[in-house]
C-alpha distance (Angstrom), angle and dihedral (degrees) to the residues before:
residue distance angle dihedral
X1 . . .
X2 3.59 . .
X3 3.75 92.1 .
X4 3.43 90.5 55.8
X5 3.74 98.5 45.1
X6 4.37 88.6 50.5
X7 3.58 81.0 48.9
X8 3.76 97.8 53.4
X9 3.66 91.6 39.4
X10 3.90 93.1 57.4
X11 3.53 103.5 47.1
X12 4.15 91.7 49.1
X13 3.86 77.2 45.0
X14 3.69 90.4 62.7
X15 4.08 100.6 32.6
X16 3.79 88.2 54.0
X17 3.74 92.1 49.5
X18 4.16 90.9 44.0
X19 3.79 82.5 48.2
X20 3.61 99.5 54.8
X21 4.22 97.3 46.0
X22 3.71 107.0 125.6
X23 3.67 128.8 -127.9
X24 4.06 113.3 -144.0
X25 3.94 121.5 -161.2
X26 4.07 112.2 -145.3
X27 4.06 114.9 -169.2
X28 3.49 111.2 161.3
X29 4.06 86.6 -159.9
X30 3.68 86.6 59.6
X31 3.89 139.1 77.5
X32 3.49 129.3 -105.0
X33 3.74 108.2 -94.3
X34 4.20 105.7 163.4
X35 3.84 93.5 176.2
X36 3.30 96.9 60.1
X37 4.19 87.1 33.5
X38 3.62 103.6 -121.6
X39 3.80 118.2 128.7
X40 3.54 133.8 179.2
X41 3.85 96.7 -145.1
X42 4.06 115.8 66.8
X43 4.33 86.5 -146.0
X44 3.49 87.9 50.8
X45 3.44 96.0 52.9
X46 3.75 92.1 47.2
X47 3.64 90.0 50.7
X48 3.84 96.0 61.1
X49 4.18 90.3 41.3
X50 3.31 124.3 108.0
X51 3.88 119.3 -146.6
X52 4.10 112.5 -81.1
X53 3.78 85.4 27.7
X54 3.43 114.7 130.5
X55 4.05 128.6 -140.5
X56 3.85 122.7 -162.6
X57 3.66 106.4 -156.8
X58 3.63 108.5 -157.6
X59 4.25 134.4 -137.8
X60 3.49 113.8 -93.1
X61 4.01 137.4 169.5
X62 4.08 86.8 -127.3
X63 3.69 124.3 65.0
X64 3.76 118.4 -112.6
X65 3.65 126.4 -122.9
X66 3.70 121.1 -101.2
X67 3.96 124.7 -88.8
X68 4.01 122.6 -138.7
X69 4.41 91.8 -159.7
X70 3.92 114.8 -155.2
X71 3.53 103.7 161.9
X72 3.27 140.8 47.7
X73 3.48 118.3 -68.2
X74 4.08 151.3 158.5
X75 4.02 100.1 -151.5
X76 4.11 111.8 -176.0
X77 3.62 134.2 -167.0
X78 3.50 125.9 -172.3
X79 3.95 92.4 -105.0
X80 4.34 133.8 -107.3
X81 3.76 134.6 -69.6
X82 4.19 90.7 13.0
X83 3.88 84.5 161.1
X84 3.73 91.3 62.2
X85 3.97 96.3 52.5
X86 3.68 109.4 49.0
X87 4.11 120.9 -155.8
X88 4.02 87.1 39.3
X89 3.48 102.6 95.9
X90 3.93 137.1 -0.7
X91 3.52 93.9 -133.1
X92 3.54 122.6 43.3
X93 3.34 109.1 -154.2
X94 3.91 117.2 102.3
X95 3.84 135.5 -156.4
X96 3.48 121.1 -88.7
X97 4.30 114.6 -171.1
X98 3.89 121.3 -167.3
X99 3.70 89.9 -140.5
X100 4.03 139.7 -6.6
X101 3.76 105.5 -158.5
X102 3.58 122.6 -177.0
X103 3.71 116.1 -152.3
X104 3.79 142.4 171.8
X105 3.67 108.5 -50.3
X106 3.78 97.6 28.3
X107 3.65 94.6 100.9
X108 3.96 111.2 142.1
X109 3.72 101.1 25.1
X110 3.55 126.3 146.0
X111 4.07 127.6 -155.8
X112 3.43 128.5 -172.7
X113 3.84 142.7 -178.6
X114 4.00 100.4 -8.4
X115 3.90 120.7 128.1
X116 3.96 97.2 -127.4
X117 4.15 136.4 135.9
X118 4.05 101.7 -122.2
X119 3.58 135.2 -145.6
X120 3.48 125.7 -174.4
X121 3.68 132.4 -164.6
X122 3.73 104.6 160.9
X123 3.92 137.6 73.9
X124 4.26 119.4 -105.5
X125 3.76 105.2 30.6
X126 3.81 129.6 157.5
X127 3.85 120.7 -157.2
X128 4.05 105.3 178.1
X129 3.97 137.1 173.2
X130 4.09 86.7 -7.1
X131 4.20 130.1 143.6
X132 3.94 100.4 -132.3
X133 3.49 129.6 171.7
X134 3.98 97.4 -160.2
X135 4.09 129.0 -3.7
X136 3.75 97.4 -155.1
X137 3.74 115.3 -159.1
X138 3.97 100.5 -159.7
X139 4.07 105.0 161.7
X140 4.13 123.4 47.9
X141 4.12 91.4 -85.3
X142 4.04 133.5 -179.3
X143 3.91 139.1 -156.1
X144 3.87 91.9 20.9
X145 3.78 107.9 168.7
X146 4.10 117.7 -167.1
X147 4.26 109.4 -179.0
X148 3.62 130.5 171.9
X149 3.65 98.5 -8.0
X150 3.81 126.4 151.1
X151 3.99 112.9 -142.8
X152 4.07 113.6 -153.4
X153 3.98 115.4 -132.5
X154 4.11 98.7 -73.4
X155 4.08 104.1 -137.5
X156 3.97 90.8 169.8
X157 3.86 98.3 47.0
X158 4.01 146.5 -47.5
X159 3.97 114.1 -34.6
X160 3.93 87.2 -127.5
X161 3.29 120.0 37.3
X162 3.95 130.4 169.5
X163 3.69 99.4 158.1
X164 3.74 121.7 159.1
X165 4.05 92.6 9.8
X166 4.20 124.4 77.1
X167 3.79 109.6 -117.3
X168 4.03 101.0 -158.2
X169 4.26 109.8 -160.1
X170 3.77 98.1 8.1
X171 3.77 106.2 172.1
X172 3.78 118.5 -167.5
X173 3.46 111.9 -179.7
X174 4.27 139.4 168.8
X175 4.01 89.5 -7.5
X176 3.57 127.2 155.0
X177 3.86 97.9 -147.2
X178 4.13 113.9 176.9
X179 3.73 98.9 -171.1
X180 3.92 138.7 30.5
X181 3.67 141.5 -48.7
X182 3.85 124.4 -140.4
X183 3.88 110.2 -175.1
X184 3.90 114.2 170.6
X185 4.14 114.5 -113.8
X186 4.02 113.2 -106.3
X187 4.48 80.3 49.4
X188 3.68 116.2 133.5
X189 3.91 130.1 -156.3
X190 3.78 149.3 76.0
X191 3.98 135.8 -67.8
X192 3.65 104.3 -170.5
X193 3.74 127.7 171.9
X194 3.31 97.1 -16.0
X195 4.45 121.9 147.7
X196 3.96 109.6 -135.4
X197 3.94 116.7 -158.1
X198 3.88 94.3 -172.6
């Protein structure tokens, strides 16, 4: 019986803590409204998240300032070259971030479809379906997943690079990458159907 009240407890534990994640709203065009959770700065936004929140970052015509993440967080755009692919999106204008960096306490996040350059400095991250110019590995890091990404032409340097630190369970798969890769001997992982344009 006791199992089976722990049991009970934990998983409305974890459904009442799914229930309650937030979703913030980030529109650079837009004004800061916090009650109903829409910002127009994407480090403000991240500053008043919780971790599992989620922010959608919407398309603008202006570049967005960078984001330093330290929590845990699912951070959307709208995704890349929407004016190419008609019936995706009603507006075509995507996201584009300064910088995504990934710091201590940003274990677990997820982001998806922003134009950004990437850094990462923590274990468990997820960059999906994004347009980067460089994911920088710059700290020893583990269970770093990069899907469906599309890498811009690199002029300054390799469009990943983990050189002089050990990336443990880097998985690169279904990217378009038009430059080089630099990954630092004693790494570990898998590059899987991925289209190099070196």
């Amino acid at each position: 019986m006791k199992k089976f009240f722990f049991f009970t407890s934990l998983v409305c534990g974890l459904t009442s803590a799914l229930l309650n994640a937030g979703t913030f709203r980030v529109n650079n065009k837009l004004a800061d409204n916090p009650a109903a959770k829409i910002y127009s700065d994407l480090q403000e936004a991240h500053d008043a998240a919780f971790n599992g929140d989620t922010i959608m970052v919407e398309g603008s015509p202006d570049n967005y300032s960078g984001v330093n993440i330290t929590k845990k967080l699912i951070i959307k755009g709208p995704g890349y070259f929407l004016d190419e692919n008609p019936g995706i999106s009603a507006n075509k204008i995507s996201t584009q971030v300064n910088t995504v960096s990934f710091a201590d306490g940003s274990g677990g996040s997820v982001v998806m479809g922003l134009e950004s350059f990437f850094d990462i400095r923590e274990d468990d991250i997820t960059i999906r379906r994004c347009h980067a110019s460089n994911i920088n590995l710059y700290a020893n890091c583990e269970n770093i997943t990069i899907s469906e990404c599309y890498f811009d032409i690199n002029l300054y340097g390799d469009c990943i690079y983990a050189f002089g630190y050990i990336a443990t369970n880097l998985v690169v798969v279904n990217c378009m990458i038009n430059g080089g890769v630099s990954i630092y001997n004693g790494s570990t992982g898998v590059f899987l159907n991925n289209i190099l344009n070196t």
